[in-house]
N, C-alpha and C positions, 0 to 999 in steps of 0.2 A: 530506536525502532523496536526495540523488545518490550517496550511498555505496549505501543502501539499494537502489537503484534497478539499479546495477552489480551486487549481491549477488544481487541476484534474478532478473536476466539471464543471473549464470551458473547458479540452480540452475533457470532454465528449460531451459537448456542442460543441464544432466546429465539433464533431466527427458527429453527429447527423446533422446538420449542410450539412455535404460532402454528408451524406447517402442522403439526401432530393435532392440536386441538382442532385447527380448525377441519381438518379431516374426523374428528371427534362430531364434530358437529355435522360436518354433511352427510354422515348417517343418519343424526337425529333430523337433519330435515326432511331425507327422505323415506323416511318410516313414520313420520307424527305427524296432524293436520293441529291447523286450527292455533290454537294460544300456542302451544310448546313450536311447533312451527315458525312464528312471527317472532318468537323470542331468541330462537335459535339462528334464525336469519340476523334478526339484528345484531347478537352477540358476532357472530361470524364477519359483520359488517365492520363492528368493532376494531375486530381481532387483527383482518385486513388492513385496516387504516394502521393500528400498531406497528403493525409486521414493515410495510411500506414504510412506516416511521426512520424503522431500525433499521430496515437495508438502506435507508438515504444517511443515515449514520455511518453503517459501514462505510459504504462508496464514501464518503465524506472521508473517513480515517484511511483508508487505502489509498484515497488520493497523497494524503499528508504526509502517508510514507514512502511512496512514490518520491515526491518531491523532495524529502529527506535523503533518500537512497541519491537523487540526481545530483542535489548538491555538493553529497560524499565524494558522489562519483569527479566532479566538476573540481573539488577542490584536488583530489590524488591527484588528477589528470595535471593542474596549475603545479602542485608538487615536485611532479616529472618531469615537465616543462623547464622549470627554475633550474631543478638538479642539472639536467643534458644544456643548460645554457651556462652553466658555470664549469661544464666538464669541458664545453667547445669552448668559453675561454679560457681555459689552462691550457689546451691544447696550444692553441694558438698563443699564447703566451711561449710554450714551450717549442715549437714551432720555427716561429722568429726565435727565438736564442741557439737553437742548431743551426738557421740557415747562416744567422751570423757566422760562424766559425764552419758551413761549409766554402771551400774552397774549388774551383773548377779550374785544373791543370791542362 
């Protein structure tokens, strides 16, 4: 999950990244007419589609460690399970051996 976790820090990072230009750019659209205008739109249209790229990347990777984390969690939980089933048969193992040798006078 620490790869994952690195992974997704840096596409937070481009993410933040997109936001800045493409704010870069909606000044340039709306201060220019004309050609720098149409280019600047498009770029930003670009920039967008990128951006949308990378956050369905992330969510993508977030999901992956999500599901990583659940099966962590799913196997301790099987782990503990195992353990308190082998502690209730000692138990009772141990159990029936005192009741054997208790006696009712």
């Amino acid at each position: 999950t620490q790869r994952l976790e690195t992974r997704g820090a840096a596409l937070d990072q481009r993410i933040q990244k997109f936001d800045a230009e493409l704010l870069k750019l909606k000044q340039v659209i709306q201060n220019s007419r004309g050609p720098n205008k149409e280019r600047a739109m498009q770029r930003a249209m670009q920039l967008l589609q990128q951006k949308r790229m990378v956050e369905g990347q992330r969510n993508q990777m977030s999901q992956h460690q999500w599901n990583i984390e659940q099966m962590q969690y799913t196997r301790e939980m099987m782990q503990d399970t195992k353990m308190q089933v082998d502690v209730m048969k000692d138990s009772h193992k141990m159990l029936t051996k005192e009741f054997k040798n208790f006696k009712v006078e």
